[in-house]
C-alpha atoms as an extended CHARMM CRD file, in Angstrom:
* protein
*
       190  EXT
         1         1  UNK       CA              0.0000000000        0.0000000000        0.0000000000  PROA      1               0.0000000000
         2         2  UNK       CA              1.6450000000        3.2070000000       -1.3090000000  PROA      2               0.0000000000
         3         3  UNK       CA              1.4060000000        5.7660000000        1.8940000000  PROA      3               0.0000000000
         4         4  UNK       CA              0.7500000000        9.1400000000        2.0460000000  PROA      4               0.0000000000
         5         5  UNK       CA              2.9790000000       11.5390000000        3.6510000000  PROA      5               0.0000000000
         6         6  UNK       CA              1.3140000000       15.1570000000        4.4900000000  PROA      6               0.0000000000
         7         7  UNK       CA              3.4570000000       18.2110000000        3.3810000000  PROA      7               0.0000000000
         8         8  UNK       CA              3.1610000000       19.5620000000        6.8710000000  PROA      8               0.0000000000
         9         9  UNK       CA              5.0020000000       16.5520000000        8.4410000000  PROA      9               0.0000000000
        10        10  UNK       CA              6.9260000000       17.8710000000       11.7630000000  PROA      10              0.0000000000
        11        11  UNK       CA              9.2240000000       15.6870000000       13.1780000000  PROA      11              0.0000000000
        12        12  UNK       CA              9.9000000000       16.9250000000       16.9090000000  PROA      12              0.0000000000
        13        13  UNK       CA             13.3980000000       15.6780000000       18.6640000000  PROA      13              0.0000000000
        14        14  UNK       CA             14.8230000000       16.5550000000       22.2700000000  PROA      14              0.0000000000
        15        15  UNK       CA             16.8420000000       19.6840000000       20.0740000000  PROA      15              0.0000000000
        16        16  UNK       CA             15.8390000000       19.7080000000       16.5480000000  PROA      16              0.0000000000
        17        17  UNK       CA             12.4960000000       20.0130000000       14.2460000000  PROA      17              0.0000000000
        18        18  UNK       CA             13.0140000000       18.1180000000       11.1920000000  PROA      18              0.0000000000
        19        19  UNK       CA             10.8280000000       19.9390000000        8.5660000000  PROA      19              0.0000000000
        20        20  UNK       CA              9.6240000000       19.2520000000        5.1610000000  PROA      20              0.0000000000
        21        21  UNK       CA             12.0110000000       22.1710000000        3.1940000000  PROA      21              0.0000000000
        22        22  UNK       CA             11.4540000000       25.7690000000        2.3740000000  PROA      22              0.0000000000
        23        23  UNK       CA             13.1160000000       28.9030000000       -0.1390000000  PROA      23              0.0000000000
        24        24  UNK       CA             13.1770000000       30.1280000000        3.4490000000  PROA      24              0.0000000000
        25        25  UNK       CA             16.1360000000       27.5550000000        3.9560000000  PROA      25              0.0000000000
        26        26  UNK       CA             17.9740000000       28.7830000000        0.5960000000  PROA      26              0.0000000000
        27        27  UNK       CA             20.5020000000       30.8940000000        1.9040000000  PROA      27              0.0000000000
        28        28  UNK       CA             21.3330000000       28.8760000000        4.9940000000  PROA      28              0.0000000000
        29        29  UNK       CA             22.0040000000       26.1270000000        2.2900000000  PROA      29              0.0000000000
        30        30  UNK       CA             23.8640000000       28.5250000000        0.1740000000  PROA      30              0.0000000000
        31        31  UNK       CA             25.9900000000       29.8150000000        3.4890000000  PROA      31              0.0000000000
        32        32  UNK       CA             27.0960000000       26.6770000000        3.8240000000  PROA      32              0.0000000000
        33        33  UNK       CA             27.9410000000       25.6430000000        0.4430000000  PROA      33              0.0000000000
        34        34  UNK       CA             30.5410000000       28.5700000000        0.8500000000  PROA      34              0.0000000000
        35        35  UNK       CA             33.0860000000       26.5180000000        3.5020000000  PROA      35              0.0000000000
        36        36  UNK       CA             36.0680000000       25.0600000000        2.0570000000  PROA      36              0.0000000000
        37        37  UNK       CA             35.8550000000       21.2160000000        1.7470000000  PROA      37              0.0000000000
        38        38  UNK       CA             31.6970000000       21.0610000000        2.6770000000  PROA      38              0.0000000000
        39        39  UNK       CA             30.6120000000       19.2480000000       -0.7750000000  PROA      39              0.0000000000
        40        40  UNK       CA             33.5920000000       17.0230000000       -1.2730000000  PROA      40              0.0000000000
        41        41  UNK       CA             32.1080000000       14.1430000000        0.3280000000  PROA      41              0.0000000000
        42        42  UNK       CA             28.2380000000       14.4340000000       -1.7710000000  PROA      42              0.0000000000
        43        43  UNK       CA             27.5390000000       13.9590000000       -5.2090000000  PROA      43              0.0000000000
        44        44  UNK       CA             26.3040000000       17.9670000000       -5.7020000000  PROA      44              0.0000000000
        45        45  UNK       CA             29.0200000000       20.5310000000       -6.4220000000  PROA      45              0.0000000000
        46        46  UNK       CA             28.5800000000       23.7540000000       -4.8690000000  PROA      46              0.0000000000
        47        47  UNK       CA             26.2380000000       26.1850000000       -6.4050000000  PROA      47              0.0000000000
        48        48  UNK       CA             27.8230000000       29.1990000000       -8.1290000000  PROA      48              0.0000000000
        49        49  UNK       CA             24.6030000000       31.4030000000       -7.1500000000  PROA      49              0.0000000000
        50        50  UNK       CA             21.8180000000       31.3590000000       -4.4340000000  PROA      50              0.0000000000
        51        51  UNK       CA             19.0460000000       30.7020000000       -7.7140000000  PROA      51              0.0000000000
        52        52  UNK       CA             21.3020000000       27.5080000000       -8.5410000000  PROA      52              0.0000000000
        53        53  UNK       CA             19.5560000000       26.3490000000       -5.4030000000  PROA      53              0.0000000000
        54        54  UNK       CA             15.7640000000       26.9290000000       -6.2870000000  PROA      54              0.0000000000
        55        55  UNK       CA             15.8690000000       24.0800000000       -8.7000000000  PROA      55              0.0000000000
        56        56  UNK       CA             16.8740000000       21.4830000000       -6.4060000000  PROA      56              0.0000000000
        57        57  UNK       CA             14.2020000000       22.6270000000       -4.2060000000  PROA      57              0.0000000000
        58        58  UNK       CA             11.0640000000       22.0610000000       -6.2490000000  PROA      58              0.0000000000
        59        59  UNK       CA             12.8340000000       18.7080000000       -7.3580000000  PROA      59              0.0000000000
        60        60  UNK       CA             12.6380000000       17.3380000000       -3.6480000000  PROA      60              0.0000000000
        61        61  UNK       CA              9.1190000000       19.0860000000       -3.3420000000  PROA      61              0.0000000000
        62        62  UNK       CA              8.4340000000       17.2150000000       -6.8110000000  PROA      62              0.0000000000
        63        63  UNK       CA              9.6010000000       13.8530000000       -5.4810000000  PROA      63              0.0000000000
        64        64  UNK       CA              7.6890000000       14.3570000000       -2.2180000000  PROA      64              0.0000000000
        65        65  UNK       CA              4.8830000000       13.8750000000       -4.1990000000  PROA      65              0.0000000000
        66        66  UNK       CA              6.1220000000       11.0130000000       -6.0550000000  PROA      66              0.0000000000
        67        67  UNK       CA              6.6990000000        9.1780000000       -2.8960000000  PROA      67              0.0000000000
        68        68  UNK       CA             10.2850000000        8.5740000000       -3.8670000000  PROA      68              0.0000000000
        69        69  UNK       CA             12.1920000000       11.0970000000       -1.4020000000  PROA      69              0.0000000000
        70        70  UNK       CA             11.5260000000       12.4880000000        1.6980000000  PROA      70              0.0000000000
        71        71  UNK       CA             13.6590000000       15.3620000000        2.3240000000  PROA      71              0.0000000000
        72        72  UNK       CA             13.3350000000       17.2600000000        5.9610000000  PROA      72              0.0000000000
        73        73  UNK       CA             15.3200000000       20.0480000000        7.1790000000  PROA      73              0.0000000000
        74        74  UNK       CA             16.8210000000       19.8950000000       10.0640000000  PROA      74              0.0000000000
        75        75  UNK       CA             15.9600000000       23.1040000000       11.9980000000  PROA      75              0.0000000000
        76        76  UNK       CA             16.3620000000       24.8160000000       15.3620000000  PROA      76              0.0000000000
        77        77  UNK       CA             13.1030000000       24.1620000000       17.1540000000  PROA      77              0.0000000000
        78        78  UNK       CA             13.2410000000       27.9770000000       18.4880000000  PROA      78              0.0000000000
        79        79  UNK       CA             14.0290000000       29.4430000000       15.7420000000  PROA      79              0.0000000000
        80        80  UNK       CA             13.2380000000       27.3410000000       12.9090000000  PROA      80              0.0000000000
        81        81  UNK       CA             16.1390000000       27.5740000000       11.0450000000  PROA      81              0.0000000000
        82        82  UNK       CA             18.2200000000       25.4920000000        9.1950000000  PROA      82              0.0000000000
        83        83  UNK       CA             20.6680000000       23.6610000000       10.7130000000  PROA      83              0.0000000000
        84        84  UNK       CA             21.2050000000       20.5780000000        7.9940000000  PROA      84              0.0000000000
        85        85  UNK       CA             19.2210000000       18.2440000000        5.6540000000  PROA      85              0.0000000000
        86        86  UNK       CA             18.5180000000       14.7320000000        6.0400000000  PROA      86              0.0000000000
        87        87  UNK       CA             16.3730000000       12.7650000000        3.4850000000  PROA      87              0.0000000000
        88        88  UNK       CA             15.4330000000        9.1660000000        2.9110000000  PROA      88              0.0000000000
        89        89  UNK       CA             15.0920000000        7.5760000000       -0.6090000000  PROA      89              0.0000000000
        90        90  UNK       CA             13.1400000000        4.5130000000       -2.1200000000  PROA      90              0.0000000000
        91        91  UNK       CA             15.8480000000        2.4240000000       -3.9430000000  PROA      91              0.0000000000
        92        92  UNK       CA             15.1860000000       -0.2020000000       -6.5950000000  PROA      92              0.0000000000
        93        93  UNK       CA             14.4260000000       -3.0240000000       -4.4300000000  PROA      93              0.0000000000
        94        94  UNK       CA             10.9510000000       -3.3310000000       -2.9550000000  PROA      94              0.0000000000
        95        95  UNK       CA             10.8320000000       -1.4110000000        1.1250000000  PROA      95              0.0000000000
        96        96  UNK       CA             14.5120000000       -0.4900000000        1.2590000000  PROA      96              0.0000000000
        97        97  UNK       CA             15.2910000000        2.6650000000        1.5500000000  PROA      97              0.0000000000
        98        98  UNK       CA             18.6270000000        5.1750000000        1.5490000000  PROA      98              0.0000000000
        99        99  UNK       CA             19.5330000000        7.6510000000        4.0510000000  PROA      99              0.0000000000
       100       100  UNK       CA             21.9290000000       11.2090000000        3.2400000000  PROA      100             0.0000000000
       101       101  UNK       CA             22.4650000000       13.7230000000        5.3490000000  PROA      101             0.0000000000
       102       102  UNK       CA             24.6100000000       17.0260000000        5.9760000000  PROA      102             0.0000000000
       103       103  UNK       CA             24.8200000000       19.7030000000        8.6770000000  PROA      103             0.0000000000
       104       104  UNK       CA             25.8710000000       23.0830000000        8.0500000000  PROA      104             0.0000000000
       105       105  UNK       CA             29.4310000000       23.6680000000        9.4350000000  PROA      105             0.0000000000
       106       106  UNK       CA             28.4940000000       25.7520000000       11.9610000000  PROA      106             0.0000000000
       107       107  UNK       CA             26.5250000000       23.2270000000       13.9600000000  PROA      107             0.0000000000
       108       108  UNK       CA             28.8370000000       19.9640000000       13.1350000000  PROA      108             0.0000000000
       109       109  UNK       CA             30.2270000000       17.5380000000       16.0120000000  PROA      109             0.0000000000
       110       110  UNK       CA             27.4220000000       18.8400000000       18.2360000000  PROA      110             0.0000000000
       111       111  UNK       CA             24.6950000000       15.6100000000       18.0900000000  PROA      111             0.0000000000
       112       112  UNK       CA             22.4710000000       17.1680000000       15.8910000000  PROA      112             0.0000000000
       113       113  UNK       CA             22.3940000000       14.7020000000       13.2530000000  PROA      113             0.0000000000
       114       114  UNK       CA             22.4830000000       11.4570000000       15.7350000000  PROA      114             0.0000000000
       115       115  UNK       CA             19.6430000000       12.5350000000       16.5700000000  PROA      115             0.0000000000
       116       116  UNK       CA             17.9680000000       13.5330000000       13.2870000000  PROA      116             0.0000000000
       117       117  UNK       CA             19.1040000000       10.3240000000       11.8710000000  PROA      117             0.0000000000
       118       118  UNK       CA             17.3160000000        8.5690000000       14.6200000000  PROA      118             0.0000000000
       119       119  UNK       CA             14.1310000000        9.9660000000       14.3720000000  PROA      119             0.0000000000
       120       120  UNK       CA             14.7270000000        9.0430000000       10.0940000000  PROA      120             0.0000000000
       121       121  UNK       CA             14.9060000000        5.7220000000       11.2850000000  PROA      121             0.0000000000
       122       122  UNK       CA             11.6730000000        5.3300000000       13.4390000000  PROA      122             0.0000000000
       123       123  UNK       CA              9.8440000000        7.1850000000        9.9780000000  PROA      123             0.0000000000
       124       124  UNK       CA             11.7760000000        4.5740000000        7.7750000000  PROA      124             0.0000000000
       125       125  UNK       CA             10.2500000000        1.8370000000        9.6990000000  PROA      125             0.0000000000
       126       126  UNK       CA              7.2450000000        2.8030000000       11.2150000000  PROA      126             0.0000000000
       127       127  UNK       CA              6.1180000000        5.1660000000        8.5360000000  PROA      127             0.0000000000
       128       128  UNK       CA              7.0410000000        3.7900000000        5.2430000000  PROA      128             0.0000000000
       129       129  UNK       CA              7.3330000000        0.7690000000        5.8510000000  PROA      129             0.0000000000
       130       130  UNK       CA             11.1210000000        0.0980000000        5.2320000000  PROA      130             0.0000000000
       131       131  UNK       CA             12.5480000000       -3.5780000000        5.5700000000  PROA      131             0.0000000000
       132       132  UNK       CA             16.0130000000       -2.0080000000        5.7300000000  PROA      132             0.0000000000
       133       133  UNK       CA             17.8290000000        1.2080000000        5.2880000000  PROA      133             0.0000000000
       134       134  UNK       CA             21.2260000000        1.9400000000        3.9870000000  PROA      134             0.0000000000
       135       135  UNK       CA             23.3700000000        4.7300000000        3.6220000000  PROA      135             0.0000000000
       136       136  UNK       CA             27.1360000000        5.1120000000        2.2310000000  PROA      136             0.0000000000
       137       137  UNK       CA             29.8180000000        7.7560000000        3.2280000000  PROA      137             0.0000000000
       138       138  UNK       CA             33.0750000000        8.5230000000        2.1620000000  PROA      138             0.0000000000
       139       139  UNK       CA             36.0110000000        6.7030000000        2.9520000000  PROA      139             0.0000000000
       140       140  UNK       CA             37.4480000000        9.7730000000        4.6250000000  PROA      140             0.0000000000
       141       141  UNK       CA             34.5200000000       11.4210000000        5.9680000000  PROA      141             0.0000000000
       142       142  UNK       CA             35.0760000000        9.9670000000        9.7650000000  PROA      142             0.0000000000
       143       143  UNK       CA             32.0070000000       12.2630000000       11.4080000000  PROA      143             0.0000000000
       144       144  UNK       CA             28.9600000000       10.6580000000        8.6680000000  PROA      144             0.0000000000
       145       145  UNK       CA             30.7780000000        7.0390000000        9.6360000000  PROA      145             0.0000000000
       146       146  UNK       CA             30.1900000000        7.9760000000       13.3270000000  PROA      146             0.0000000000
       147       147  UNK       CA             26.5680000000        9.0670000000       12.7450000000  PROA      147             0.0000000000
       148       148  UNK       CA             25.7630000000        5.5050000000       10.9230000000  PROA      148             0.0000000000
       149       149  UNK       CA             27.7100000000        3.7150000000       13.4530000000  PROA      149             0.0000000000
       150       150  UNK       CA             25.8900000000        5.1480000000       16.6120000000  PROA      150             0.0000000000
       151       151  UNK       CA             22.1550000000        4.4950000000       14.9080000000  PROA      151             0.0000000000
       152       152  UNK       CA             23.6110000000        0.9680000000       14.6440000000  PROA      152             0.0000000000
       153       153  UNK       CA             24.0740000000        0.7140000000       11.3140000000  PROA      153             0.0000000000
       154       154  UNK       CA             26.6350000000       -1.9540000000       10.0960000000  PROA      154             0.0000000000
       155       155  UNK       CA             29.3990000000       -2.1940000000        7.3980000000  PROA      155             0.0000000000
       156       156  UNK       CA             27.6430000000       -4.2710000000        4.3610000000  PROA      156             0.0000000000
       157       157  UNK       CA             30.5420000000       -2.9230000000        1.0670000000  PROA      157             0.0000000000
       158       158  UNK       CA             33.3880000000       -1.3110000000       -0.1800000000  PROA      158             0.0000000000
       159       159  UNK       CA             32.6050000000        1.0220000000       -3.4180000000  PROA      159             0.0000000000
       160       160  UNK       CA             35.3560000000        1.8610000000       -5.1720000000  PROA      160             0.0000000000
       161       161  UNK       CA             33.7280000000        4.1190000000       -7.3740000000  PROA      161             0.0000000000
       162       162  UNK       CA             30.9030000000        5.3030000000       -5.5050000000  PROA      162             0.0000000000
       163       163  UNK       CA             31.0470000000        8.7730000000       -7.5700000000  PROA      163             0.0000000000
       164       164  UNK       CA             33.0780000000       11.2720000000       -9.4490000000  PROA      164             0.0000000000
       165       165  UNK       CA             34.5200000000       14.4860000000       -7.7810000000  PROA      165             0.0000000000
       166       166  UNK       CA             36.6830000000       16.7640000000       -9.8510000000  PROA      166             0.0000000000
       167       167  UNK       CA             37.2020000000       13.7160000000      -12.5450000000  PROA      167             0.0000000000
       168       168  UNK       CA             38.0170000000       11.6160000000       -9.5160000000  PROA      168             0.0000000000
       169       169  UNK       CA             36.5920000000        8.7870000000       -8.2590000000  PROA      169             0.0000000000
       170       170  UNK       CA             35.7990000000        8.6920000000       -4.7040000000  PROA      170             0.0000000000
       171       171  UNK       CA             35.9460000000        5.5750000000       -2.6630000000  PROA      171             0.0000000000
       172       172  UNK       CA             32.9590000000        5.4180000000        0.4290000000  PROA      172             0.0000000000
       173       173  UNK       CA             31.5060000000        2.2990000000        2.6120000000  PROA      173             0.0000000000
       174       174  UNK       CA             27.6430000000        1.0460000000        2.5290000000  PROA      174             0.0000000000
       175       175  UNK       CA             26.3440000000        0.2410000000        5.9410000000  PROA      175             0.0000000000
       176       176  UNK       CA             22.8910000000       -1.0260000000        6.8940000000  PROA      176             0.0000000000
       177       177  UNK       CA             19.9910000000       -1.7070000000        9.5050000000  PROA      177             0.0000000000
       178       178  UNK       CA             17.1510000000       -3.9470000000        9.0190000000  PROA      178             0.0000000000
       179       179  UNK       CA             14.4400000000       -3.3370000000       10.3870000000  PROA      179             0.0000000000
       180       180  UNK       CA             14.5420000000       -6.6520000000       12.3350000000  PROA      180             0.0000000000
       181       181  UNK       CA             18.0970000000       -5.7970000000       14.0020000000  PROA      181             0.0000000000
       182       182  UNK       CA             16.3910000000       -2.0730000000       14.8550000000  PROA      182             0.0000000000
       183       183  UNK       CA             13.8290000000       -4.2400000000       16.3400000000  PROA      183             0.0000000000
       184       184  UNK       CA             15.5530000000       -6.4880000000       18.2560000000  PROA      184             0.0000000000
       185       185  UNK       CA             17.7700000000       -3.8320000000       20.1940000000  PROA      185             0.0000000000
       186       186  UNK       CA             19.2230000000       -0.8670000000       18.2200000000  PROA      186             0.0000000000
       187       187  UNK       CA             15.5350000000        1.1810000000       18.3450000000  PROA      187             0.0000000000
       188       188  UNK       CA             16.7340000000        4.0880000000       20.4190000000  PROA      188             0.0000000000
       189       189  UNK       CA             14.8750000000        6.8150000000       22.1190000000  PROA      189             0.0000000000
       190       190  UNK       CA             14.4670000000       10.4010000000       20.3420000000  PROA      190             0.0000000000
C-alpha cells in the first residue's frame, strides 16, 4: 500500500524540528555551500549562485509527491532555522530505503544529526514501511561514519567508485539496519 505523507510533516526531537524544506532555507544552504571542503564528500558541487539552489528545491518538493524522497530540514526548534538536511530515498528493491544527510558547518560535532538520523529511522520503519535502510559515506569522511555507526548501522561494502569528484573517483563504505536488528535492540529513544 503506497502511503501518504502530508506536506506539513513535523518531526519533533529533544533539540531539533526536522521539517519538510522551504526557499526560506535557501541561503542557509547557500551559506554553507561557501566553507572550504563542505561538498567534497556528496555527489552535488557547490552552487555558483543562491538561484542555482531553487531548482533542487522544487525537485525534492516534486519527489515528495512522487513518494520517492523524503527530504526534511533539520531546523532549530526555536528558531526554525536550518541547521542541515537529512532525506530518505526509495531504492530499486521493494521497502529499502537510503539515508543522506549534511549539517551546516556551523553546527557539526554537536549531536544534531544522531539525533535527526534517529528519528529518520523510526519514519523509515514505522512510517514507510522500510525492511532495511542503507546509507554510504566517504572513505574519509570519519564524522557521517560515526553518525551511521551510533544508529547501529553496520558495514555491508566497499565502493570503489561510488562517484566522481573533480574527474576523480571517490571511494565510500555502505552500511545497513534492518528493520529486524532495529527491532531487536538498536531502536533508540528520540
Amino acid at each position: 500500500m503506497e502511503r501518504v505523507i502530508p506536506y506539513d510533516l513535523t518531526i519533533q526531537t529533544a533539540r531539533c524540528l526536522l521539517r519538510r524544506p522551504t526557499a526560506d532555507d535557501i541561503p542557509h544552504v547557500f551559506a554553507a555551500t561557501r566553507f572550504a571542503g563542505f561538498n567534497d564528500g556528496m555527489q552535488w558541487e557547490p552552487p555558483a549562485t543562491i538561484d542555482e539552489l531553487e531548482e533542487p528545491l522544487t525537485e525534492s518538493w516534486r519527489d515528495w509527491d512522487r513518494g520517492i524522497t523524503y527530504g526534511l530540514t533539520i531546523a532549530d526548534p526555536a528558531t526554525n532555522i536550518l541547521r542541515g538536511r537529512i532525506g530518505i530515498r526509495k531504492t530499486s528493491r521493494a521497502d529499502v530505503w537510503n539515508l543522506g544527510f549534511w549539517m551546516h558547518p556551523e553546527h557539526q560535532g554537536q549531536g544534531y544529526l544522531t539525533e535527526a538520523a534517529i528519528a529518520m529511522l523510526i519514519f523509515g520503519f514505522e512510517e514507510l514501511g522500510a525492511t532495511k535502510i542503507e546509507a554510504s559515506y566517504a572513505l574519509w569522511n570519519k564524522g557521517s561514519r560515526r553518525v551511521l555507526e551510533k544508529i547501529g548501522m553496520k558495514f555491508i561494502a566497499y565502493i570503489p567508485h561510488a562517484f566522481q569528484k573533480q574527474r576523480h573517483w571517490v571511494e565510500a563504505n555502505k552500511m545497513s539496519i534492518t528493520r529486524r536488528e532495529w527491532l531487536l535492540g538498536v531502536k533508540l529513544d528520540v
